[in-house]
N, C-alpha and C positions, 0 to 999 in steps of 0.2 A: 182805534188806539194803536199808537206808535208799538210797535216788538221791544222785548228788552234787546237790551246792550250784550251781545255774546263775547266783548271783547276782556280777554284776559289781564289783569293789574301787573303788569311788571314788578320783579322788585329787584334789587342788586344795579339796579340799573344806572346810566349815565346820571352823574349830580349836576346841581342848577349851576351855573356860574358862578353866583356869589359861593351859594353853601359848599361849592370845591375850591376856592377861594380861602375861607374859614376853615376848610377843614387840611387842607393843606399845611395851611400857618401854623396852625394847633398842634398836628402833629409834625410838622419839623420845630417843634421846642420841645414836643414830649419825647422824639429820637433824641436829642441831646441830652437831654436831662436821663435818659434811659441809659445812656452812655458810662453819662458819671453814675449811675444808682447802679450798674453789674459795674464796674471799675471801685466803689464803696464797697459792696458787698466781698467781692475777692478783697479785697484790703482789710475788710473785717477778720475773714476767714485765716488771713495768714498774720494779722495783728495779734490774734487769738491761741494760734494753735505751734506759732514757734514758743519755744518753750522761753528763751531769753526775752521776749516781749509779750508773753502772757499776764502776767501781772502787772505791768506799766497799763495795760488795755482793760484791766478790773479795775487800777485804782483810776483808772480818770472815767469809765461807766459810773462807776459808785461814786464820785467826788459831788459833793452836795454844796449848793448856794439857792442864794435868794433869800429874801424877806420872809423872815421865820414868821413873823408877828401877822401876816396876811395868808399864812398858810400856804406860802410858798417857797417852801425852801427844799428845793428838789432835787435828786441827781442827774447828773448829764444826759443818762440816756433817759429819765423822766421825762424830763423840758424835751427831748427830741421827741419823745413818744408825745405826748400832751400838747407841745405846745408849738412846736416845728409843723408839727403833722394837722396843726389845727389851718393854717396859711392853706398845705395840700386840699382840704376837703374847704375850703372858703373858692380855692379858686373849681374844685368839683361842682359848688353851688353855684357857679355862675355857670361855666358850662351848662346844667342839667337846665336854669332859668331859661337863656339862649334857646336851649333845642326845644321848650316846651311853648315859646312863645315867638323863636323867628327862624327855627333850624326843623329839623323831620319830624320833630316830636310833636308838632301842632297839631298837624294833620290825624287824625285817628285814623286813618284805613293805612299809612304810612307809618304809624307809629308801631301800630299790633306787633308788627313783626320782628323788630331789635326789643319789644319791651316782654313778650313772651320768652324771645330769644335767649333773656338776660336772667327773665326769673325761673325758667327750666333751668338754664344755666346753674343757676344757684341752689335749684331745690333738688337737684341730682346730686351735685356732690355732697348734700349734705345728706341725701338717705342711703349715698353708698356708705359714707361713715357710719350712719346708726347700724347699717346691716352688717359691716364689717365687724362692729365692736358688743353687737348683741350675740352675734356669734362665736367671737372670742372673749367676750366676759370682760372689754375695759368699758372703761367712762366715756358715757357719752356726752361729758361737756366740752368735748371741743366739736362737736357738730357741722360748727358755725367757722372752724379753719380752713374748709376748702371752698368755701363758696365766694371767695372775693376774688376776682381778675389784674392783676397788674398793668393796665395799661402802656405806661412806661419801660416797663420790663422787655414785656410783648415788643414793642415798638425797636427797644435798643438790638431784639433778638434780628427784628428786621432788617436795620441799619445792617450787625454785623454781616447776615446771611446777602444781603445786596440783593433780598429781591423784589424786585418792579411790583409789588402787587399793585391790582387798579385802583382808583381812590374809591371807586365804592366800596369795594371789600374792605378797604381801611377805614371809612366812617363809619360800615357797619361795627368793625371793631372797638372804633371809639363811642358809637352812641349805644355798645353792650357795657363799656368799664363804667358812663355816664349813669348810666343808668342800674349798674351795678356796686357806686360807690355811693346812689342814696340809698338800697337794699343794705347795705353793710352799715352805716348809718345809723338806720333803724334799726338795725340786728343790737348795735353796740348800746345804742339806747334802752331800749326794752328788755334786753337779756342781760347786760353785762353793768347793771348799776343797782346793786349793793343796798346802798343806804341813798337820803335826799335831805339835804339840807335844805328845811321849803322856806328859812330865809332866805337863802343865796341866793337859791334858784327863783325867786321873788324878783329881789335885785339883776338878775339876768336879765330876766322877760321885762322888767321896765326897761334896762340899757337899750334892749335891742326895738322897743317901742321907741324910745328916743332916737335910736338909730334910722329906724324907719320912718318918723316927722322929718327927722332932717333931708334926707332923701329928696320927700316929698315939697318939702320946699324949694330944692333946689341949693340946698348948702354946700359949699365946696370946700376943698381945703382939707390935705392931708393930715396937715394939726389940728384938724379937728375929729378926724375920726377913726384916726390909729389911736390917740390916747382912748377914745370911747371904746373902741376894738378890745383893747386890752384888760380894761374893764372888766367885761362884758365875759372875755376869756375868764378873766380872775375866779368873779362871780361864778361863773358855769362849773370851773373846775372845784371849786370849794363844796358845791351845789351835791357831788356825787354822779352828777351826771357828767359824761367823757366831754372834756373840755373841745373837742375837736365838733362838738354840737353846735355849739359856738359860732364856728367857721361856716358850716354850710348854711346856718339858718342866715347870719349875715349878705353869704353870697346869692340865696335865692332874693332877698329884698330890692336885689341891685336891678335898677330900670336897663332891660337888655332888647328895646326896640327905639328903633332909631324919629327923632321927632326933624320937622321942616329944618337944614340949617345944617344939620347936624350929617358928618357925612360915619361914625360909629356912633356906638352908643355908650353910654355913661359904663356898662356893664363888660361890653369889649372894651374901653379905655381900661379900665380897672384890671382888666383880665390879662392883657397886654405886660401892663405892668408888673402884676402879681407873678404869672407864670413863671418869668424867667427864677424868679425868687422861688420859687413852688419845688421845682423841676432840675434846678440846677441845686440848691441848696438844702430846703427842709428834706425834700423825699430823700439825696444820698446821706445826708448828716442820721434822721435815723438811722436807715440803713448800717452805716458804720456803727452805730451801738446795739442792733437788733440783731444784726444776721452774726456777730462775734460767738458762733458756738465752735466747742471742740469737738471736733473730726477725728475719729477712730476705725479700724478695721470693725472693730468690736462694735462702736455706736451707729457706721451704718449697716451692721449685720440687723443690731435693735428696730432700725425705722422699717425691715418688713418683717419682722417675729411679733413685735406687740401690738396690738389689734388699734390703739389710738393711732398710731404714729403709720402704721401702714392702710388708716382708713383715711388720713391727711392725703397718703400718696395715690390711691385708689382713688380718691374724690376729684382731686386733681389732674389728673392723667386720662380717666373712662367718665368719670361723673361731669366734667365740662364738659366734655367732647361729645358723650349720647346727647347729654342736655341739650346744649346749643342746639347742633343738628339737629335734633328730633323736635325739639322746639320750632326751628325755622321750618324743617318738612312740614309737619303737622298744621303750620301755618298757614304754610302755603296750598295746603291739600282743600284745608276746610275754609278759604276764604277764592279759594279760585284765580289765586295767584301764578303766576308762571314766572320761573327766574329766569333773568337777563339772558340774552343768545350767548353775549359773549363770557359768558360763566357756565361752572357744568356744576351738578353735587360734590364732587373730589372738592371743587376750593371753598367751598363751605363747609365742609368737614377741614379741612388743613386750619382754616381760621378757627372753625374750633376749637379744633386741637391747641393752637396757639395759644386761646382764652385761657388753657388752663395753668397758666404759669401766674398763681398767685403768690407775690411777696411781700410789698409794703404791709397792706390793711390783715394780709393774710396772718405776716408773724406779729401784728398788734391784735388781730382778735384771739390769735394762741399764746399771749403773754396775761391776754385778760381772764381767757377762760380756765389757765390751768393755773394762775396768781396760787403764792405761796410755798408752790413745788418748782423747786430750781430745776431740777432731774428733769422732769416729765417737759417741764419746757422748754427746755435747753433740748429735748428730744425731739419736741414737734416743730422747734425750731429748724432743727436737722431733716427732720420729713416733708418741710413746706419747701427745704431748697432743692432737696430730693427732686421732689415730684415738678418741681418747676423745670428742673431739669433735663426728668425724661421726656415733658412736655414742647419743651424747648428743642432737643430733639428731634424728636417726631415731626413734630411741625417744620424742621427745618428741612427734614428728607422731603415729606410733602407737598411742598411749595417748590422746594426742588426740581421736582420732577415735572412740575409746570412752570419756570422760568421762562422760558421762552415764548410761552403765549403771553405770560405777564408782559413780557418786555415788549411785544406787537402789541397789545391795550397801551400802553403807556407811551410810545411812542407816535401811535396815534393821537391818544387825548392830550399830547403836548404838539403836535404838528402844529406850526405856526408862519404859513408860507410866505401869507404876506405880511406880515413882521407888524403887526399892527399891537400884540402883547394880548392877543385874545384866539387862544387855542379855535384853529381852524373848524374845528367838529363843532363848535359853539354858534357859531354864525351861517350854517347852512340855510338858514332858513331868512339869511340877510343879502335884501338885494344889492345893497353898496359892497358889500364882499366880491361878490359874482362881478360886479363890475370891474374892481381893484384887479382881479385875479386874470380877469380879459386882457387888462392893460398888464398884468406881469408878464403873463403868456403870447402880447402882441409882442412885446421888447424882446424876447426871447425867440420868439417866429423871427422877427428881422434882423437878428442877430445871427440867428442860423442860414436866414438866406443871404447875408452879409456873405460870412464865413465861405455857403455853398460857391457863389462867383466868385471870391479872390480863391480858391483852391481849384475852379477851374477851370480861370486866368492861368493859373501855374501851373498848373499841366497841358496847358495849350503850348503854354511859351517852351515847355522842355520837348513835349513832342516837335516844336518847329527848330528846334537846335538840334535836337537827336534827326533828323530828319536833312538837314542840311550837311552835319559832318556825312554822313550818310552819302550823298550826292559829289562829295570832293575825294570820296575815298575810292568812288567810282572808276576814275582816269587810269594810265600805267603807271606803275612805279618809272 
């Protein structure tokens, strides 16, 4: 009988071609959009809190439309929270489809480790909250505020700080938000709905069954299932249940593996599309109605004296950052994994750290849970930017202080000598490569032995001139 295998499972390690390919694409539209959502976010902040534009910024948050008679007639920053934000988690739903059926998340012994990763992630900051607030005596219904990740936020932090990280670090980043925006999800579903309307929500779960025939037929056509879409949202929202339920269950439906013919698939087309819309609009448009709190000496003395608002900043600043990390350790300890050579522990703590700048879902699940207290939310409104902040921070001295080895990873996995638009490290194990590169480096050898004879041609010709005046200077004057 054959020995086992003593060889250890890398993780962090180089991505496939395609899947660095996707994940690249993915995140240079979540940097943009990350961009406009802190560029929203500051403009809320100073919409908000000069005093001459403070109330132009109440009365167009509160300004209410829509069809009253279908129970839609909502204010501004409703439709941004409800119905903006339902587009965000439709294109999360395809994402999360992707990675579970053609991206890392197939594979179980590849998955364990971003999906652990992501629910320590989450279940840390939510017990340093209940420990923070059983201690100091507040509520523990915002629990569920520090455990959502900002992807987008995260990403824009990157952009700003300029640094190189390697893309595996960056997809692990992305396949913890993926996988962190269906935890929240779920969190908003089961904890955060009230009452059920089990007509509406009847009429849902047909729409999105008719959604899903149509699919499977193969029916195309925007006009046919944005107006279904909408529906569908209508329905869900009326339902009780957060209308952003809506969005992701539509985007898991989506066929995200590619058939003979077909060079994406129905679900990256869709994705393609949606993101920019996702990314550049719905996320900052909340944003500009969500993150509008007033900033005081006095209100942020508040977000570390009261025990909710300083368990938001605790969760997110210590409760990512053990989580994550001690998630990925632990993973790797008990499955016999070893991390990548060219990574150490420090950049898996920096990226944790990083995780924990939660914004978007973070001040929609602290508008849901502390619903009806303007104060209290407008607080932990103030404690979610807080803590993203000091997280934002940290991670950025962190990553910091390894730039430079980023910048050698990176420059490597983009080497591309012989111009072929397939990263050199890609093709090592490609004989036409090896050949290409003989003929780069033959043109270049006789180019240099070129060079070597005409230069010492020219120094022949200068010593036989130097050499002759020489000989004439010899005589008498």
């Amino acid at each position: 009988m054959a020995a086992p295998s003593t060889t250890r499972r890398k993780f962090l390690g180089r991505l496939s071609l395609p899947e660095r390919t996707y994940v690249m694409d993915a995140l240079r539209a979540e940097t943009v959009g990350g961009v406009l959502l802190l560029a929203a976010a500051v403009t809320a902040l100073i919409w908000s809190n000069v005093p001459a534009l403070h109330h132009s910024y109440e009365s167009v948050s509160h300004f209410e439309f829509g069809p009253e008679a279908l129970g839609l007639h909502l204010s501004v920053a409703h439709w941004a929270a409800d119905g903006l934000l339902a587009l965000f988690f439709f294109v999360a739903g395809i994402e999360l489809k992707r990675e579970l059926v053609a991206g890392d998340l197939r594979d179980a012994r590849a998955a364990v480790l971003p999906v652990v990763a992501a629910l320590s992630g989450m279940a840390m900051p939510a017990l340093v909250y209940v420990l923070t607030n059983v201690v100091g005596g507040g509520s523990l219904d915002g629990w569920a505020v520090p455990t959502a990740t900002d992807i987008a936020f995260a990403l824009a932090v990157l952009a700003v700080i300029g640094t190189s990280l390697p893309s595996a670090l960056r997809a692990f980043l992305l396949t913890l938000a993926v996988v962190d925006d269906l935890c929240a999800i779920l969190i908003i579903a089961v904890f955060f709905t009230a009452r059920i309307d089990f007509a509406a929500l009847g009429g849902a779960v047909v729409g999105l069954c008719v959604f899903w025939l149509l699919l499977r037929k193969g029916i195309r056509g925007w006009y046919v299932y944005v107006p279904l879409a909408l529906v569908i949202w209508g329905l869900m929202y009326n339902s009780g249940v957060h209308a952003t339920i809506a969005g992701v269950a539509m985007g898991l439906m989506l066929r995200c593996t590619t058939r003979e013919g077909e060079e994406h698939s129905p679900g990256e087309q869709v994705e393609h599309l949606a993101r920019p819309l996702s990314a550049g609009l719905a996320v900052p448009l909340f944003a500009l109605f969500s993150a509008g709190v007033v900033v005081s000496g006095g209100a942020l003395g508040d977000v570390f004296t009261k025990p909710e608002t300083l368990g938001v900043v605790l969760g997110l600043v210590l409760g990512k950052a053990i989580g994550i990390f001690g998630g990925t350790w632990l993973t790797a300890r008990f499955t016999r994994a070893s991390l990548s050579e060219d990574l150490a522990w420090p950049d898996v703590f920096a990226v944790a750290t990083l995780a924990g700048i939660g914004f978007t879902v973070s001040l929609l699940i602290g508008e849901l849970a502390f619903a009806g207290d303007d104060l209290l939310t407008d607080e932990i409104k103030a404690a979610v930017l807080t803590g993203s902040l000091i997280a934002a921070t940290l991670a950025t001295v962190l990553l910091k202080l390894r730039n430079a080895k980023y910048r050698a990873l990176c420059e490597r996995e983009e080497r591309d000598d012989d111009l072929d638009g397939i990263p050199d490290i890609y093709e090592q194990d490609d004989p036409a490569y090896h050949l290409r590169m003989a003929e780069i480096h033959d043109r270049k050898a006789a180019e240099h032995r070129r060079m070597a004879r005409e230069t010492a041609a020219a120094r022949s010709r200068l010593a036989e001139v130097a050499g002759g005046a020489g000989e004439e200077d010899d005589g008498p004057a």
